[in-house]
ZADRENKOL-996602 format. One record per residue (C-alpha): residue number from 1; residue in three letters; x, y, z. Coordinates in Angstrom, 3 decimals. Example, Ala and Ser with C-alpha at 12.3 -4.5 7.8 and 13.67 -1.06 7.14 Angstrom:
<nodes>
1_ALA_12.300_-4.500_7.800 $
2_SER_13.670_-1.060_7.140 $
</nodes>
This chain:
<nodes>
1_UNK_140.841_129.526_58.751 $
2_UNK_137.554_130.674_57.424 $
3_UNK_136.288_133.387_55.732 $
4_UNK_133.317_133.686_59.031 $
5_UNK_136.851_133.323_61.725 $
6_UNK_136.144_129.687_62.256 $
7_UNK_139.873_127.754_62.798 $
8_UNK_139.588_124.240_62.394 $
9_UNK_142.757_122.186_63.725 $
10_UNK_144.466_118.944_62.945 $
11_UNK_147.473_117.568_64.522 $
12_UNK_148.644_115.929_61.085 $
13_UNK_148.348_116.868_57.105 $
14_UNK_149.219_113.938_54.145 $
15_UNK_150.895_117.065_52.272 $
16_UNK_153.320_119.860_52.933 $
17_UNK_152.093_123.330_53.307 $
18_UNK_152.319_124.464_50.422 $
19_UNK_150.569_122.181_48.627 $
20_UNK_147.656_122.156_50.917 $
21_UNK_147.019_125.787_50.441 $
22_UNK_147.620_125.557_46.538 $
23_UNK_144.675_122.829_47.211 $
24_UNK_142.419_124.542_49.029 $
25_UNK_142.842_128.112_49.453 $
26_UNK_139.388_129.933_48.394 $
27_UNK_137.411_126.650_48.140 $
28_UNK_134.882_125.351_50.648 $
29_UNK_135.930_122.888_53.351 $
30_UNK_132.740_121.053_53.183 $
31_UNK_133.355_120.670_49.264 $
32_UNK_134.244_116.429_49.571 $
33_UNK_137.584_116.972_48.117 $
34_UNK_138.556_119.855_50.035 $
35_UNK_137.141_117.717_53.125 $
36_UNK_139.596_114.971_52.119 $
37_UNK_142.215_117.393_51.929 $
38_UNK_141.741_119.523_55.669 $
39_UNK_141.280_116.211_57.276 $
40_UNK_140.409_115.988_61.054 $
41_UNK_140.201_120.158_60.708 $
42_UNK_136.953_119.393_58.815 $
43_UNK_135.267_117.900_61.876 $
44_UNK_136.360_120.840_64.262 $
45_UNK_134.711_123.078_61.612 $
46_UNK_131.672_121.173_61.157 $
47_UNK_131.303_121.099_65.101 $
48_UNK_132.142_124.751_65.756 $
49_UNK_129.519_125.396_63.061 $
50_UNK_126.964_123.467_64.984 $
51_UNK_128.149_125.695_68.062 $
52_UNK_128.627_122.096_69.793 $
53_UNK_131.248_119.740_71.273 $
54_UNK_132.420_117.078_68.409 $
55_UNK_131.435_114.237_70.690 $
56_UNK_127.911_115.537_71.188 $
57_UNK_127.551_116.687_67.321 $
58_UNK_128.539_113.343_65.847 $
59_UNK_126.234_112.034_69.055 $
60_UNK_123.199_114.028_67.297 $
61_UNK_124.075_113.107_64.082 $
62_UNK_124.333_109.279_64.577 $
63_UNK_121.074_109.517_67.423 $
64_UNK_123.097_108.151_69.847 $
65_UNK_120.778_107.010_72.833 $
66_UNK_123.841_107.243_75.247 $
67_UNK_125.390_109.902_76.229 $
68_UNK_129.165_110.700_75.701 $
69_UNK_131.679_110.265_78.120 $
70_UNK_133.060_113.212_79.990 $
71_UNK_136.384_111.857_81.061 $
72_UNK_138.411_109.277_78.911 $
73_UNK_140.683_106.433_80.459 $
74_UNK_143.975_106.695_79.118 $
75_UNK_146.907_104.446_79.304 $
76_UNK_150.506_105.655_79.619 $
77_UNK_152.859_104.619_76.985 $
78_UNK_156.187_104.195_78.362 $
79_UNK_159.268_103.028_76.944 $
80_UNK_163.075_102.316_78.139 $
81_UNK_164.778_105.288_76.985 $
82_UNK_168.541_106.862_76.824 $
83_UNK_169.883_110.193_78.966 $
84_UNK_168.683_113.266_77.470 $
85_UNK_170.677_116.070_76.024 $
86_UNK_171.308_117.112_79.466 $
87_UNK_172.043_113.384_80.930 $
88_UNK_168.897_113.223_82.698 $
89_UNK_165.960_110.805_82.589 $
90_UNK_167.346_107.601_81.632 $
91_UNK_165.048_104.402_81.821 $
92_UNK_166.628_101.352_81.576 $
93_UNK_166.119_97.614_82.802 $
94_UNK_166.980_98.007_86.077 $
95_UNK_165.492_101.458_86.738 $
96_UNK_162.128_100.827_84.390 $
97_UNK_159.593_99.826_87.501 $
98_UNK_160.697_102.570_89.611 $
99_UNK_160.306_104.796_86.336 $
100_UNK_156.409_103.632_86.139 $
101_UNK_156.031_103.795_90.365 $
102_UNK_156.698_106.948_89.879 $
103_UNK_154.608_108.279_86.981 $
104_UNK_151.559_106.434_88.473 $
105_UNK_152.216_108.261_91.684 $
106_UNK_151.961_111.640_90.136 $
107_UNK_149.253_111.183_87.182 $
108_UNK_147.270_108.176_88.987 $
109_UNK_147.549_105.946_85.873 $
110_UNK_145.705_102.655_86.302 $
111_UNK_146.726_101.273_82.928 $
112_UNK_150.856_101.148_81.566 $
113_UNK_151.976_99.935_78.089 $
114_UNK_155.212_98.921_78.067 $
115_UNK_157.108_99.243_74.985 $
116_UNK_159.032_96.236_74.509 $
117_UNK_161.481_96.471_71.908 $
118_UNK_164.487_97.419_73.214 $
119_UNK_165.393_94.082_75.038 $
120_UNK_166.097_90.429_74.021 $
121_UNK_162.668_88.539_74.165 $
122_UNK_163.932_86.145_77.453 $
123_UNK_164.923_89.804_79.276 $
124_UNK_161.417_91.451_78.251 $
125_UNK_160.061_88.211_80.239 $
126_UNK_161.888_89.242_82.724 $
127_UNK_160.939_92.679_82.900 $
128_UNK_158.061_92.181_82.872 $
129_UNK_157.532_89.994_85.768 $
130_UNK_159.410_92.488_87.772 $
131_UNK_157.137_95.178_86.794 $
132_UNK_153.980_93.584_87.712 $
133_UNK_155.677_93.003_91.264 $
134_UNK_156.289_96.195_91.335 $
135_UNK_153.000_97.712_90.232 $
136_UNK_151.222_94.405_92.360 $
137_UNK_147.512_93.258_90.950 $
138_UNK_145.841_96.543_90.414 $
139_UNK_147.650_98.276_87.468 $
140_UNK_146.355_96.967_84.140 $
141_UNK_149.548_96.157_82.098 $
142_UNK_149.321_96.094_78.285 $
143_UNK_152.431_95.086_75.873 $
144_UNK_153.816_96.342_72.731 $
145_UNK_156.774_94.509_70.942 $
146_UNK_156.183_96.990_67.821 $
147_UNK_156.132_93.552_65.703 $
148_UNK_159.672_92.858_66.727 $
149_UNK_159.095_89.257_67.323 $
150_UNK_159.362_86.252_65.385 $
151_UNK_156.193_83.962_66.170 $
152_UNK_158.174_81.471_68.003 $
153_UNK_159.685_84.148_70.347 $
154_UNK_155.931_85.737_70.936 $
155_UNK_154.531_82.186_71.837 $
156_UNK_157.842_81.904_73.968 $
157_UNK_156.693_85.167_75.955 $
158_UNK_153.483_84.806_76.087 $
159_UNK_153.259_81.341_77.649 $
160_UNK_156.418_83.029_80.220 $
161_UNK_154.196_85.690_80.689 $
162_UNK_150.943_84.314_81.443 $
163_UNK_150.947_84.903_84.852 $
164_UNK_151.755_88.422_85.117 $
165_UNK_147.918_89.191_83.811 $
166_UNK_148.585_90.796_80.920 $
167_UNK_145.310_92.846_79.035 $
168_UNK_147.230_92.045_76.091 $
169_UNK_150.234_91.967_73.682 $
170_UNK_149.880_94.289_70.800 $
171_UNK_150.923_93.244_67.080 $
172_UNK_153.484_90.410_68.557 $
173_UNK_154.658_89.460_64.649 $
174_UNK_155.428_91.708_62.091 $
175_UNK_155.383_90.820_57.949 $
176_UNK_153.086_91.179_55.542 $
177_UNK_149.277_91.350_56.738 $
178_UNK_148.987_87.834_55.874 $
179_UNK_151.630_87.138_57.938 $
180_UNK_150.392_88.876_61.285 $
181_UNK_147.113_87.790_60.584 $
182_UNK_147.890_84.329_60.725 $
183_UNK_150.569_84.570_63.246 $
184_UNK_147.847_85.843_65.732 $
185_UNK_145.423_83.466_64.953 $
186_UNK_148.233_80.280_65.748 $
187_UNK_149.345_82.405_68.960 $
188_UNK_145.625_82.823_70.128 $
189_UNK_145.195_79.504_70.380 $
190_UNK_148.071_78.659_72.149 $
191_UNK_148.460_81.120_74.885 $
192_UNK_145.687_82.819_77.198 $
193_UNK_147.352_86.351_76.667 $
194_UNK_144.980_88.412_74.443 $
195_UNK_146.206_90.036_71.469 $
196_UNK_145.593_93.397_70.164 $
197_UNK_145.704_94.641_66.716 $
198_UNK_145.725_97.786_64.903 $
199_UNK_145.984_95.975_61.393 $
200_UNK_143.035_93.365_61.767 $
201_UNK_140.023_95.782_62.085 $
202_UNK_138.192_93.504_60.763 $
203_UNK_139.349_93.691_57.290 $
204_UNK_137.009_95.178_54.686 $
205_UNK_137.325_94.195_50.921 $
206_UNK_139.067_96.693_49.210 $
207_UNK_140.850_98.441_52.535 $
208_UNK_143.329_95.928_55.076 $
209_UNK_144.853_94.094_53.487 $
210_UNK_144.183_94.924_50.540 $
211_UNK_145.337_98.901_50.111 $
212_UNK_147.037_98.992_54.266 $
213_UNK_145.140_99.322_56.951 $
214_UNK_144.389_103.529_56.955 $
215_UNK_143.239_103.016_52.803 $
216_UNK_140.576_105.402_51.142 $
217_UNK_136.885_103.831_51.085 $
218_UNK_136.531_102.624_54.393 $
219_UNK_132.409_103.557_54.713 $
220_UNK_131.572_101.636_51.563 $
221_UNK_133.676_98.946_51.231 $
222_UNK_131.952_95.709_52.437 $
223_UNK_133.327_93.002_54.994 $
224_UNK_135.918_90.853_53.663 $
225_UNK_134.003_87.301_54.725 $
226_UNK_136.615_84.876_53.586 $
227_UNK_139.202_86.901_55.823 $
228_UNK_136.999_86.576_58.583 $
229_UNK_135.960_82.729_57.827 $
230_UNK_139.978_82.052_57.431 $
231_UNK_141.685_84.001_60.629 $
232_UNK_140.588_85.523_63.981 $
233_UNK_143.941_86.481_64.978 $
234_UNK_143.049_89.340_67.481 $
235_UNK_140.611_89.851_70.806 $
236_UNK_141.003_93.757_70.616 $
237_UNK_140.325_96.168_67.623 $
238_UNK_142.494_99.194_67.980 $
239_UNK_142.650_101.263_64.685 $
240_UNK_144.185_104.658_64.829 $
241_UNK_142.368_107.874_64.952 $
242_UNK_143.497_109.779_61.923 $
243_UNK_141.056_107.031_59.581 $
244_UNK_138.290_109.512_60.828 $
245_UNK_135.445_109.480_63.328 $
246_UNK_132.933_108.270_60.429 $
247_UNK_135.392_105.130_59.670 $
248_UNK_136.206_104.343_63.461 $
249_UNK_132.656_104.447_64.131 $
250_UNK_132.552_101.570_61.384 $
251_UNK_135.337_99.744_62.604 $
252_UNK_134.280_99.526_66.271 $
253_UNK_130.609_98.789_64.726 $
254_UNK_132.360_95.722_63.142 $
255_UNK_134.780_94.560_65.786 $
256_UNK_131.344_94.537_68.256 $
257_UNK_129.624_92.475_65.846 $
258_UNK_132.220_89.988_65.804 $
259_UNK_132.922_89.756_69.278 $
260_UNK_135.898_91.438_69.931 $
261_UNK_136.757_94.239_72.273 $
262_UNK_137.047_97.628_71.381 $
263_UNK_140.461_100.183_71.819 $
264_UNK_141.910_103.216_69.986 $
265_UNK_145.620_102.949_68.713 $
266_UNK_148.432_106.079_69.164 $
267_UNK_150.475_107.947_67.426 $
268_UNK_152.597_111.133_68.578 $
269_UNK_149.715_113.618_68.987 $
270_UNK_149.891_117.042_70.133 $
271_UNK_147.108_118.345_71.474 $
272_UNK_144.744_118.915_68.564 $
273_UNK_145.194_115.047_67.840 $
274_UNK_144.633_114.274_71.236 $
275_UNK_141.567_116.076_71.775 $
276_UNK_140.477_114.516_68.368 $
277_UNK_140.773_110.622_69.950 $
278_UNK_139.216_111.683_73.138 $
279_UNK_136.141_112.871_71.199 $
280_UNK_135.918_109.909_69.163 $
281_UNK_135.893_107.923_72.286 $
282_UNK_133.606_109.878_74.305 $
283_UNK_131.048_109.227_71.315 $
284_UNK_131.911_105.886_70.150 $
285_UNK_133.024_103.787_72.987 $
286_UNK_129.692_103.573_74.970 $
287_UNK_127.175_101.283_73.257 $
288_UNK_123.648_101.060_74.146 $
289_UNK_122.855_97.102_74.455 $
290_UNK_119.110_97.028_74.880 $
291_UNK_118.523_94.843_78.620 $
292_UNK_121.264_93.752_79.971 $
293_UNK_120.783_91.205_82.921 $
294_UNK_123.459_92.612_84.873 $
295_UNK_123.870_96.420_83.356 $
296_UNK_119.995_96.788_83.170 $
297_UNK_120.184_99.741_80.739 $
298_UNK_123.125_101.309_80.977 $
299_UNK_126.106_101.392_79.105 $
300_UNK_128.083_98.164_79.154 $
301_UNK_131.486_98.280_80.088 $
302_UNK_133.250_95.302_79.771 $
303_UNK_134.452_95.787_75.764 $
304_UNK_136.094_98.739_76.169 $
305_UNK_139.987_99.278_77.220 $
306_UNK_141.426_102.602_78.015 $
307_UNK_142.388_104.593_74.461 $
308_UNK_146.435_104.029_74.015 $
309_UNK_148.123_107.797_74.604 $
310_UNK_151.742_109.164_74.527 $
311_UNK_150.603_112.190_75.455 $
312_UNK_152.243_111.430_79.489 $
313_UNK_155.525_111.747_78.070 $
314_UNK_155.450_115.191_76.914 $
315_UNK_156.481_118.069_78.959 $
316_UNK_154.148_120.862_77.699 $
317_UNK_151.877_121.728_74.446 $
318_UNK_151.109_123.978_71.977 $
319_UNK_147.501_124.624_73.007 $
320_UNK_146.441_127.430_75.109 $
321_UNK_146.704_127.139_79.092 $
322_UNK_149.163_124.122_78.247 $
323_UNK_149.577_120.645_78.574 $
324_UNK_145.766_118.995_79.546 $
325_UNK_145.662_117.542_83.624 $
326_UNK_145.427_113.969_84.096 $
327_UNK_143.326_112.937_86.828 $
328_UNK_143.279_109.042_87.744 $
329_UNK_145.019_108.502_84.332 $
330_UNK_141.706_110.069_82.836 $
331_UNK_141.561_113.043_80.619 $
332_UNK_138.713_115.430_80.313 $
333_UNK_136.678_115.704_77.160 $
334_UNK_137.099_119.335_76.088 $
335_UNK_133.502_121.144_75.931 $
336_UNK_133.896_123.890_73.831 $
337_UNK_132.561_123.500_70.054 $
338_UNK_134.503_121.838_68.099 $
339_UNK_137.760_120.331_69.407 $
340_UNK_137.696_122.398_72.264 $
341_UNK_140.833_123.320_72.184 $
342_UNK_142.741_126.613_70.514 $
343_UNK_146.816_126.816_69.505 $
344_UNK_148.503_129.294_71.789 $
345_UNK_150.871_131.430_69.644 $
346_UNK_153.464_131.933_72.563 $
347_UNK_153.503_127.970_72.854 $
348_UNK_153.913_127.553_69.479 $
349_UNK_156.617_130.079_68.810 $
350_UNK_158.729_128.513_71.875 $
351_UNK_158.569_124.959_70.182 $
352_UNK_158.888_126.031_66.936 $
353_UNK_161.179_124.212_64.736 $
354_UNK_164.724_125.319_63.826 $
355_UNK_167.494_124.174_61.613 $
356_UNK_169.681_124.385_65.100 $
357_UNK_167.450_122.720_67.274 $
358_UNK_166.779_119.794_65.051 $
359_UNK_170.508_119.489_64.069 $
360_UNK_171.284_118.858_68.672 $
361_UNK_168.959_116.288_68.768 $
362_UNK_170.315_114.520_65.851 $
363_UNK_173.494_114.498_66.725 $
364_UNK_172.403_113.622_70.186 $
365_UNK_170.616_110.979_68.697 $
366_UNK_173.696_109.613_66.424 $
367_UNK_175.929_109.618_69.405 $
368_UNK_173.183_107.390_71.064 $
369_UNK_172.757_105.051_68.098 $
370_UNK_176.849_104.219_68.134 $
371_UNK_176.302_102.835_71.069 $
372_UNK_172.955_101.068_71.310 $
373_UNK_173.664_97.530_71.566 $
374_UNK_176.070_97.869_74.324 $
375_UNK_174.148_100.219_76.360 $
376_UNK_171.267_98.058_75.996 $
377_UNK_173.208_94.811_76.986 $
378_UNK_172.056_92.653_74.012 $
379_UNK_173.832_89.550_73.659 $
380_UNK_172.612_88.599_70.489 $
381_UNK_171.953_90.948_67.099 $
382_UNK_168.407_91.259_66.120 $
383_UNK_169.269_88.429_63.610 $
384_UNK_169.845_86.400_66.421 $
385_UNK_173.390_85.456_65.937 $
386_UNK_175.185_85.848_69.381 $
387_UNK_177.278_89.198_68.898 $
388_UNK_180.884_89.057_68.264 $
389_UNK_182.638_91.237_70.281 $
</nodes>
């Protein structure tokens, strides 16, 4: 909050509370280390300041010759899940297609991500052959293993899976980054499934791998060549919004210049996060080519994948008039300056959180962890020894 009634709102902080406000109480958010500090609530500032949308201010800024997107594709996330506190809403292997039938019949989704680590490797091949029958040619499928695989495994999928279509498997192998960058290079060149990646960026000297993949310096910290010259393990660039419109902007820059496609990673975002990534997108997705033989001039399309979004899953928000309407899996692009979007103090009181609240879930969660394995049907441990039993 400002001393002129500005509110500027991000859905995360790198500190507690009170260590933010020792930080920046008083000061001025457009001081560079009070900047660093407010985070994404910096750019809803600087845009409510400017009395315009974010998109369109970082659109005048930049002198963007296209114009920002009004709606934004989104993909549901969707994972297999356990019963609720109230024994409701299970998803399991059996029940998962009919799960996704059923969101796309409500929201109109025309892209699912499947998360993928809660089965054996040969039962996620499975699955997901009886998903795409299911769903039939039209749904875009995308798949996330959350790095659960061992490289053998992934190449094990992905040649079982390359009939199903796939737009891609995220981050099959886990490790270091010199690990999953040269996993993804062998795997690319044995399988026709693409691979998406919200590690290789492409690296920059001085950020990934050097500092992890969301390190400080990201504008002027030049292109790590030998990286480049030594793996391409990825077709789609997919960094994560809370790096900052400025750095995206840099890494989708990048990623276009060396031929890869173009996405936006997810965490859990409220709405304030959410209406952050759909502003970045709406600016930074659409690239002016120059002539295109079979765009003319217009935006071209064909780089750009639906931004990844959790946001399906939740039953409400904390932002006034609610949870934001999907339409055909899209989302609108708040126009009101800034984010668009305002907290709603009845919202926020009614998910506030509570010593008892928290302490249901985890016990709910404990009870569900006892029994994971043989709810889940896993015949072998995640080391891969079969299970005793």
């Amino acid at each position: 909050m400002t001393d002129q009634g500005l509110v500027g709102l991000c859905g995360y902080a790198d500190s507690d509370a009170d260590a933010l406000r020792a930080r920046v109480l008083g000061k001025n958010p457009f001081d560079p280390e009070v900047r660093a500090d407010v985070g994404m609530a910096y750019w809803d500032l600087a845009a409510k300041l400017a009395e315009l949308p974010l998109c369109r201010y970082l659109a005048r800024i930049f002198e963007s010759a296209v114009e920002p997107a009004s709606h934004v594709p989104t993909a549901a996330y969707t994972w297999a899940r356990f019963p609720d506190l109230d024994g409701e809403h299970a998803v399991d292997f059996d029940s998962y297609p009919a799960h996704l039938e059923k969101i796309i019949a409500e929201d109109g989704f025309e892209v699912i991500k499947l998360s993928l680590c809660d089965f054996e490797p040969p039962r996620c091949i499975d699955l997901i052959h009886n998903i795409r029958e299911a769903l039939g040619p039209d749904v875009t499928i995308r798949v996330d293993p959350h790095a659960s695989w061992s490289e053998s495994q992934a190449l094990k999928v992905m040649k079982s899976v390359e009939d199903c279509d796939l737009e891609w498997i995220e981050e099959p192998v886990g490790g270091s980054f010199e690990n999953i960058f040269r996993a993804g290079d062998r795997l690319r060149r044995m399988s026709t499934v693409p691979i998406s990646s919200h590690a290789w960026l492409p690296p920059l000297v001085g950020s990934a791998p050097d500092r992890g993949r969301y390190g400080g310096g990201t504008l002027e910290c030049p292109v790590n060549p030998e990286l480049i010259a030594r793996y391409q393990p990825a077709d789609i660039s997919a960094p994560d919004a809370f790096a900052g419109p400025l750095a995206l902007k840099r890494y989708y820059d990048l990623a276009r210049f060396c031929g890869m496609d173009i996405g936006m990673h997810s965490a859990y975002e409220l709405g304030p996060g959410t209406a952050i990534r759909l502003h970045i997108a709406a600016w930074a997705f659409p690239y002016d080519p120059g002539y295109h033989i079979a765009w003319g001039r217009t935006p071209a399309p064909f780089a750009n994948h639906a931004i990844d979004a959790h946001y399906n899953q939740w039953v409400s928000d904390i932002i006034r008039g609610g949870k934001m309407k999907y339409e055909r899996g899209f989302l609108a692009v708040p126009q009101g300056p800034g984010l668009g979007t305002e907290l709603d103090p009845e919202l926020l009181d009614r998910y506030r959180w509570t010593e008892h609240g928290a302490r249901t879930h985890i016990e709910h969660i404990g009870t569900i962890r006892c029994e994971h394995t043989e709810r889940l049907g896993w015949r072998r441990e995640r080391t891969g020894w079969p299970r005793w039993s």
